[in-house]
C-alpha positions in Angstrom: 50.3 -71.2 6.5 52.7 -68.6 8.3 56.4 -69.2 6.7 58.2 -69.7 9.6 62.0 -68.8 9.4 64.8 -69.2 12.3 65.1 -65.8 13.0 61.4 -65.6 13.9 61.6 -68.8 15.8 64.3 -67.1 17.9 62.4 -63.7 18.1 59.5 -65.8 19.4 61.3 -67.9 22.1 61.6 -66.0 25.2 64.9 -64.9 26.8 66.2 -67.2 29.4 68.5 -65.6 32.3 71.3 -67.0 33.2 71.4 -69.3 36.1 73.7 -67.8 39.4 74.9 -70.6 42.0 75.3 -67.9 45.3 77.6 -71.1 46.5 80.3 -71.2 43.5 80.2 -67.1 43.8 82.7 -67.7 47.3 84.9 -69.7 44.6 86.8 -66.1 43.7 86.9 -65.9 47.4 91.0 -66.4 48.2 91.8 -69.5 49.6 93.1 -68.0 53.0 89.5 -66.3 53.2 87.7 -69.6 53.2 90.3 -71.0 55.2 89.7 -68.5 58.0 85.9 -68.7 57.4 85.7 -72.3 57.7 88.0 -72.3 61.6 86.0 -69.5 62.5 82.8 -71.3 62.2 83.9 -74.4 63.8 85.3 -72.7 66.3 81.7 -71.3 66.6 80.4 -74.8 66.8 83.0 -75.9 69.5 82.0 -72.8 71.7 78.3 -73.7 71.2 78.8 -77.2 72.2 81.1 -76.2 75.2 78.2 -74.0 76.4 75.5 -76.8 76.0 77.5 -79.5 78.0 78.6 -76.9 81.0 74.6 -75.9 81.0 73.6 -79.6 80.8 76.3 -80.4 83.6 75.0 -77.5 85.7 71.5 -78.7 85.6 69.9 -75.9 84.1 67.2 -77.0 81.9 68.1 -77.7 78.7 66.6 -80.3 76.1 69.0 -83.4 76.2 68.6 -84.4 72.8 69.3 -80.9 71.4 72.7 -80.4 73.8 74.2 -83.9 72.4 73.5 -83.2 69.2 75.5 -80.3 69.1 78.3 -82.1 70.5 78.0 -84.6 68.5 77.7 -81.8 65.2 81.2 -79.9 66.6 82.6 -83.3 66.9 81.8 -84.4 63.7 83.3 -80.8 62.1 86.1 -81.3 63.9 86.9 -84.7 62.4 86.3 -83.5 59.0 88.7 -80.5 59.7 91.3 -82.7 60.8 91.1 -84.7 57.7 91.5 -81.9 55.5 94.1 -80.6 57.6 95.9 -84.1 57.0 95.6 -84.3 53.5 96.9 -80.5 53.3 100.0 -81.6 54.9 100.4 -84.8 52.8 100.1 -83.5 49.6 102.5 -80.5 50.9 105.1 -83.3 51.7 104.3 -84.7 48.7 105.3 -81.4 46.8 108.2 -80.6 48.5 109.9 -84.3 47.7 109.7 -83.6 44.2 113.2 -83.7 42.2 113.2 -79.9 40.6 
């Protein structure tokens, strides 16, 4: 029987890398960065689904489906922005009425 010690159970296992989330990298990212990031691309969406109503409205052919769906996607993104904006602003008030 082989004597098997820890050290050559470790020098047998191989090495594992570490594991990278690409996602929590942006994390460093300042918060004014994201900030900007984030109004940039719903403003992005909100152009995009200005141009798929006017081009649905002008009767050029476009699918339907696909034009109310971005509409609805912008809409969506801009609900979800105005929520965050909200709770921004609340916990700001929040911060300035504390006794220093």
């Amino acid at each position: 029987m082989a004597d098997l010690t820890i050290s050559s159970a470790r020098a047998a296992q191989p090495a594992i890398a570490p594991v990278r989330f690409p996602e929590l990298d942006r994390a460093a990212e300042p918060f004014g960065a994201t900030l900007g990031r984030a109004v940039t691309e719903l403003d992005g969406m909100q152009r995009q689904a200005e141009d798929a109503a006017v081009a649905l409205a002008a009767g050029k052919s476009v699918d339907t489906a696909q034009s109310v769906a971005q509409v609805e996607k912008a809409n969506i993104a801009f609900q979800f922005a105005l929520s965050i904006r909200n709770k921004l602003l609340e916990a700001y008030q929040d911060v300035m009425r504390m006794p220093v």
